[in-house]
N, C-alpha and C positions, 0 to 999 in steps of 0.2 A: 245219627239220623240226619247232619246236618250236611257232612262232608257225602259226597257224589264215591262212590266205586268205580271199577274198571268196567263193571259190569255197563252200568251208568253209561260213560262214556262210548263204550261199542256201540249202545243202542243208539245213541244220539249220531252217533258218526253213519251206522248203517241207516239210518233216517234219512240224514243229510244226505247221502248219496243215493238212496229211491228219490228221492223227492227233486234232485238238480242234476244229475249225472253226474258219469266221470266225465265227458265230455266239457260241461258247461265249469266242473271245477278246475280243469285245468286250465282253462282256458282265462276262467279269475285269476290263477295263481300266475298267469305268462301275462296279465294285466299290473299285478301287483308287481314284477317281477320289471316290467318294461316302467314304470312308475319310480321306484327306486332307483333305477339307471336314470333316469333322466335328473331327479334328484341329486345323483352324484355328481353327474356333470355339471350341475348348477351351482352348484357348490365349489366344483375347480372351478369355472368359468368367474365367480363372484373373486376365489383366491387371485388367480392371475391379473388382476384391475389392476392398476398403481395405483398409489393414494395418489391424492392431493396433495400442490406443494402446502408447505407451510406458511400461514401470514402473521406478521406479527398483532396481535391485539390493538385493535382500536382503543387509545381512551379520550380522554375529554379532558382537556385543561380547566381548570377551574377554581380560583381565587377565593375560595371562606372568607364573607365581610364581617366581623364582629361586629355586634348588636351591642352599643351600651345600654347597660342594667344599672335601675336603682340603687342605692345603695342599701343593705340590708338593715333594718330598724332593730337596734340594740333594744333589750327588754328594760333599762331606762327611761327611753323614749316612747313605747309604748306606757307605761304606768304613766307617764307627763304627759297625756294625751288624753289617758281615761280621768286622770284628777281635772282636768279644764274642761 
């Protein structure tokens, strides 16, 4: 019931052709037709480019200060701190 028959599609096709002509569908398909050619040539036209040379990466010189830190509180010193 779900799938379409050949039947199906004659009728739809004979539709489409009372309803827009041969005339006006060929004249879509020589639109489609003129559409994809240009297409293709856009496409060689985009292949033929040269790249770009190559530059080497910019970077950034840059010197890491180290930060001195506290010295870490052994758990001796914490217990000598909570008894005072």
């Amino acid at each position: 019931m779900g799938s379409l028959s050949i039947w199906h599609w004659m009728i739809v096709i004979v539709v489409v052709l009372l309803l827009f002509g041969r005339n006006k569908i060929s004249d879509l398909m020589g639109d489609v037709a003129g559409g994809i050619k240009a297409f293709k040539r856009g496409m060689a036209e985009d292949d033929t480019k040269p790249a770009p040379p190559k530059t080497e990466p910019k970077t950034i010189d840059h010197q890491a200060q180290v930060q001195p830190t506290a010295p870490a509180a052994s758990p001796a010193d914490v217990k000598a701190r909570a008894d005072s």
